[in-house]
C-alpha positions in Angstrom: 41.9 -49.2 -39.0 43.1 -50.0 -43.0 41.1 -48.7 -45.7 41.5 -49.8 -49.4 44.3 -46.6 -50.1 46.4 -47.0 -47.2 50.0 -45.6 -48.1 51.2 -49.4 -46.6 49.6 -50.8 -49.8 51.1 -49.2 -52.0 53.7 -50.8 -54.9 57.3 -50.4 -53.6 58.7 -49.7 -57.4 55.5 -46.8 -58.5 53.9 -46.1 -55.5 50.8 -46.9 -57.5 47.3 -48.9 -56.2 44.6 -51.3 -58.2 42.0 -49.2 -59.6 39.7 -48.5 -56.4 42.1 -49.3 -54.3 42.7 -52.3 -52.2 40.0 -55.1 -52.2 37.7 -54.4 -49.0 37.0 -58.3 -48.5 40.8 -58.0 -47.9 41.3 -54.8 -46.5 37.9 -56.4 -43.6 40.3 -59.5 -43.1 43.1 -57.6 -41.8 41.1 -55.3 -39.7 39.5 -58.1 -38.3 42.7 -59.5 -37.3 44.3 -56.4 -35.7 46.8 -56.0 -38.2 48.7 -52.4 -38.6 49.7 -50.9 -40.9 53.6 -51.1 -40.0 52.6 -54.7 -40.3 52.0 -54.7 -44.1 55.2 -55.7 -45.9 54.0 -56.1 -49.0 50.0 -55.2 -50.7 50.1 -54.4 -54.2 52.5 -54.6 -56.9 52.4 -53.4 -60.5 53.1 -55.7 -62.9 56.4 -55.0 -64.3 57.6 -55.0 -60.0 55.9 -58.0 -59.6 58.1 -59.7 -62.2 61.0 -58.0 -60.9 60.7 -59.9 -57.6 60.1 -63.2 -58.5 56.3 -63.2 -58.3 53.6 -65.6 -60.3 52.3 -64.4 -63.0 48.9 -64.5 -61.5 50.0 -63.2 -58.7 47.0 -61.5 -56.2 49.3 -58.6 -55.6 49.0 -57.5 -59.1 45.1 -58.1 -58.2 45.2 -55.6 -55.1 43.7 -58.7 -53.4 46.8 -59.9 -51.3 49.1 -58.5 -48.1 52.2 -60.2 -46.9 52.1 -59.3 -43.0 54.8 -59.4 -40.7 54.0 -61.6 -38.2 56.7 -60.5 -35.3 53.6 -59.9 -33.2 52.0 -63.3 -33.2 54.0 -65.6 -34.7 53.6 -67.2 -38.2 51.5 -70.1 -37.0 49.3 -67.9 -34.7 48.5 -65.4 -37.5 48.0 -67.5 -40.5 45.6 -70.0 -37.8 43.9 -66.0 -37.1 43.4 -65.7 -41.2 41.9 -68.8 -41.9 39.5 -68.8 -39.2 38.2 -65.0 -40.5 37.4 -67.0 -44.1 40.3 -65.9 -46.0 41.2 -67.7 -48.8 44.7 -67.8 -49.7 46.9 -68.4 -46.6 50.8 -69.1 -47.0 52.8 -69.2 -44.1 56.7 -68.2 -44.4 58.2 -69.2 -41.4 62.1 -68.2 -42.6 61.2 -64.6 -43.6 58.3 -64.0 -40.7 55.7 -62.9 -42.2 52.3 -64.5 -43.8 51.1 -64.0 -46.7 46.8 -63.4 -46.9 44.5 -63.1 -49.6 40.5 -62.9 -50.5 40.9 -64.6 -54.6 37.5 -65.6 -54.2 35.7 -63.0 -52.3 36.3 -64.4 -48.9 34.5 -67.9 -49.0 37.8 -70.0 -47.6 39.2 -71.2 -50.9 41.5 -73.3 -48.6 44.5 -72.1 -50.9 47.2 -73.1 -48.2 50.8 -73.2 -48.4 
């Protein structure tokens, strides 16, 4: 099972986390699904790596409410269909690179930010 501090969250450039970790609305959404850890491509990112990569500004890495998961297991239509039926809010599906990107922006009520 993922917990909020999980090594696999941590930002590629500083090997830092959000302050208290990982969101756990997030963190429940991924156990839910049966993700592993050697699933999670991508959790939080610090600012300054977040801009280095191409990210929003708003990003919900920087948040520490958002995974990118590799989705080699199920496929990317299978797991982003598994994400929004467990209520997660942000689903974005990336069918070239594989994985799918999840977040909880709103606490988990199905914000039905799709992409």
């Amino acid at each position: 099972m993922l917990n909020q501090n999980d090594d696999c969250f941590r930002c590629r450039c500083c090997g830092g986390l959000p302050e208290g970790g990982m969101d756990q609305a997030l963190i429940d959404v991924l156990n839910e699904a049966g993700i592993e850890a050697d699933e999670i491509n991508c959790g939080y990112r610090c600012p300054e790596h977040n801009a280095e990569v191409g990210g929003v500004e708003n990003s919900q890495h920087v948040d520490g409410t958002a995974a990118d998961v590799d989705a080699s297991r199920f496929g990317v239509e299978v797991l982003a269909c598994k994400f929004e039926a467990l209520g997660a809010d942000g689903v974005g599906r990336y069918p070239d690179d594989n994985f799918v990107h999840v977040d909880t922006r709103d606490g988990r009520r199905d914000g039905g930010y799709r992409w």
